[in-house]
C-alpha positions in Angstrom: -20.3 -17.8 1.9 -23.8 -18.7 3.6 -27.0 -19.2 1.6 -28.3 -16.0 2.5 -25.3 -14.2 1.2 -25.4 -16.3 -2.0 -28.9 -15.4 -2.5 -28.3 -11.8 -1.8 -25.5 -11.1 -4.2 -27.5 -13.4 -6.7 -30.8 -10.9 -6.6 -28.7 -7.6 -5.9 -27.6 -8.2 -9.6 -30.8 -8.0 -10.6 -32.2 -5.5 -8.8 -29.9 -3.0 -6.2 -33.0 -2.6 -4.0 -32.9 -6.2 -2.7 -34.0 -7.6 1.0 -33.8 -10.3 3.1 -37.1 -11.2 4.5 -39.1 -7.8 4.4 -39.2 -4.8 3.0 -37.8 -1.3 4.9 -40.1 1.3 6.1 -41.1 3.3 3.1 -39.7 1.2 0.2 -39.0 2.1 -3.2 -40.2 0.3 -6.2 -39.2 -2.2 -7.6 -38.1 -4.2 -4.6 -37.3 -7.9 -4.4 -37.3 -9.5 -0.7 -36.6 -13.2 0.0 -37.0 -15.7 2.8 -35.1 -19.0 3.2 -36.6 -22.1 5.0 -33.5 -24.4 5.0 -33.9 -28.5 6.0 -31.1 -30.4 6.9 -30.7 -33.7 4.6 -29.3 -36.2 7.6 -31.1 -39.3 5.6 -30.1 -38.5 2.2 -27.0 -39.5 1.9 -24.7 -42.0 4.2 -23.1 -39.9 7.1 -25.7 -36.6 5.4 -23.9 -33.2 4.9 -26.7 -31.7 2.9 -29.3 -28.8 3.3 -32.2 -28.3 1.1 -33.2 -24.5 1.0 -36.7 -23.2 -0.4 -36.1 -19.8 -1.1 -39.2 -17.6 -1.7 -38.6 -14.6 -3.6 -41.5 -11.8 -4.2 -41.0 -8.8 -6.5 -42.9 -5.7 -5.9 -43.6 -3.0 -8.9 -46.4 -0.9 -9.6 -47.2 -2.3 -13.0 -47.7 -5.9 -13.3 -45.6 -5.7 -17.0 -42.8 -4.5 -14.6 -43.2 -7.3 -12.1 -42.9 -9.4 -15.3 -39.8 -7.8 -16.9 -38.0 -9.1 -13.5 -39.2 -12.7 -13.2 -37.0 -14.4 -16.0 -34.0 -12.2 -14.8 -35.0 -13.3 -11.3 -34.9 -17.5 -12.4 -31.6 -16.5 -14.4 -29.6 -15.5 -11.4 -30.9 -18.3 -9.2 -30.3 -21.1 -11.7 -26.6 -20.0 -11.4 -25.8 -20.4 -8.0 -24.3 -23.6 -7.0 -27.0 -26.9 -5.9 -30.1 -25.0 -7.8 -32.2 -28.1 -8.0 -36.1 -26.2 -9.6 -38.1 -23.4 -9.3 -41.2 -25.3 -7.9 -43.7 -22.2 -7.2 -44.7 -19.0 -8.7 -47.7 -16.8 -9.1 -49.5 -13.4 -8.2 -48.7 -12.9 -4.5 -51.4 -11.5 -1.4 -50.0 -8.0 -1.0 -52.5 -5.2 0.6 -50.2 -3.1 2.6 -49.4 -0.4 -0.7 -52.3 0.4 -2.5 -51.3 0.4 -6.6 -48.3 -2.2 -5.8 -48.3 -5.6 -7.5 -46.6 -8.2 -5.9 -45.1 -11.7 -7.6 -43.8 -15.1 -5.7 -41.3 -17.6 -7.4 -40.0 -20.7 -4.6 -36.6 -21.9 -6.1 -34.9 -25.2 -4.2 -30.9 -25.5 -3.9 -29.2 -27.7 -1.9 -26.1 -27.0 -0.3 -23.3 -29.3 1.1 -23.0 -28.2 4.9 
């Protein structure tokens, strides 16, 4: 299975209304997108084989107790998947487009054997 399927089934079973990289054309809310910036890891071990992924993953709601209510759940499912090294990033995220729609970042790192 490749990262981005991992990641998907791992935040579909927190939320149904998951997406990779962006949202459709008039979401529903809550959504959940994430984006993955994967690095090979040639150096870090003799002959390599590794990929370090930071996967950002932002929750939309329209309360900010809702966006709340998703972020342990969120942390749960990542820790699970195979190589999770850290979440290393979260906070309130820039998002203008909605008007009355919060929006919340976490950045977890897994590394993968490729």
């Amino acid at each position: 299975m490749t990262i981005g399927a991992t990641i998907n089934t791992a935040l579909t079973a927190v939320l149904v209304n998951s997406w990779a990289v962006e949202l459709p054309p008039e979401p529903t809310f809550p959504a959940i997108t994430f984006e993955i910036d994967s690095t090979p890891e040639s150096d870090w071990v003799i002959g390599g084989g590794y990929t370090q992924h930071v996967i950002t993953v932002t929750t939309f709601a329209y309360t900010k107790t809702e966006l709340a209510t998703y972020k342990a759940s969120i942390q749960a499912a990542m820790e699970i998947i195979d190589g999770f090294i850290t979440e290393e990033e979260s906070g309130d995220a820039a998002f203008e487009d909605l008007p009355g729609v919060y929006a919340y970042f976490q950045d977890f790192r897994i590394r993968t054997a490729t």
